[in-house]
C-alpha positions in Angstrom: -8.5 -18.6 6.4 -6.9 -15.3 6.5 -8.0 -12.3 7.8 -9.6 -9.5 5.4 -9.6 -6.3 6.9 -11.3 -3.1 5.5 -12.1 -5.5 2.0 -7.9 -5.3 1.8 -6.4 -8.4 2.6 -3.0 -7.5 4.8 -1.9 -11.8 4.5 -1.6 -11.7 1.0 1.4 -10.8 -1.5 1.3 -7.2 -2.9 3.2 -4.7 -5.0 3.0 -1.3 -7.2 2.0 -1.2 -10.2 4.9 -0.9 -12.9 3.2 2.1 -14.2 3.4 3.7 -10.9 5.9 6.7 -10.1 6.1 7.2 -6.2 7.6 11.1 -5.2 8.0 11.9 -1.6 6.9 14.7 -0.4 6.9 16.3 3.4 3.3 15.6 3.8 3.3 11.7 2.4 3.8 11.5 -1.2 2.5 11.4 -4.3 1.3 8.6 -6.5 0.7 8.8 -10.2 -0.3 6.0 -12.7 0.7 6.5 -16.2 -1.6 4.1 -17.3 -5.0 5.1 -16.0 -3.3 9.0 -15.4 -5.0 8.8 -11.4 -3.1 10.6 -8.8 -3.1 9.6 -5.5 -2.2 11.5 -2.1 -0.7 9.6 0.5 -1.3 11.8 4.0 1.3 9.5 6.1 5.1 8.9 6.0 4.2 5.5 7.3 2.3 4.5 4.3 4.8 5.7 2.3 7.1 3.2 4.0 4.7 0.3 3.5 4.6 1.2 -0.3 8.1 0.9 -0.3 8.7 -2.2 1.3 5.2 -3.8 -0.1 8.0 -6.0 -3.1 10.1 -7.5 -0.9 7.6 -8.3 2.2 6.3 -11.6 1.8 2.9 -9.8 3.2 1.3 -6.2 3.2 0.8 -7.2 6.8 4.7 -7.5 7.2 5.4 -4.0 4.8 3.0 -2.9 7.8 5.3 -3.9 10.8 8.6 -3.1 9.2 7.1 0.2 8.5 6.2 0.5 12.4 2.4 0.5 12.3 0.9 -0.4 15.2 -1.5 -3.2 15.2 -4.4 -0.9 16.8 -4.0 0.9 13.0 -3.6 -1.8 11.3 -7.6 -1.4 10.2 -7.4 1.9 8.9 -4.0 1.0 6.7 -6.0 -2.2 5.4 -8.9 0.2 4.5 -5.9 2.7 2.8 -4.0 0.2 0.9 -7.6 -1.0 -0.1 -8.4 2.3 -1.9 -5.0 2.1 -3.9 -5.8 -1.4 -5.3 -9.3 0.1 -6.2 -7.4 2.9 -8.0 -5.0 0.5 -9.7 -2.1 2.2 -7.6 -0.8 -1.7 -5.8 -1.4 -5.1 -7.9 -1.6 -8.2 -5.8 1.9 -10.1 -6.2 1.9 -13.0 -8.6 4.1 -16.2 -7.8 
């Protein structure tokens, strides 16, 4: 059974919505959903670099280490990538 961390599980498939635009920004970025019209702030580069690489990693756990986040924060981005499939911002990856 895998581990669920923060209600966000990291061993599972994930990816952006389609109707989300990603801009960069110097602080994070920002997220904005043309469906539901949310906007999100992302406050870390790193995350940024997860969302990014969320298609082609087989896991979010692996978008996690290829973005360089430690294990010891692996909790707190669970809990963050959490919050964007709450908002609609990532969609668990279908086969």
């Amino acid at each position: 059974m895998a581990p669920v961390m923060s209600g966000f599980d990291l061993d599972r498939a994930w990816d952006l919505h389609p109707q989300v635009s990603v801009r960069p920004e110097p602080f994070g970025a920002l997220l904005y959903h043309f469906g539901t019209r949310k906007l999100s702030f992302l406050k870390d580069r790193r995350l940024l670099e997860v969302l990014r690489s969320l298609g082609d990693a087989p896991t979010a756990r692996a978008a996690c280490a290829e973005a360089g986040v430690p294990a010891s924060e692996l909790d707190a981005f669970g809990a963050a990538l959490g919050a964007l499939v709450r908002s609609s911002m990532i969609v668990e990856r279908t086969p």
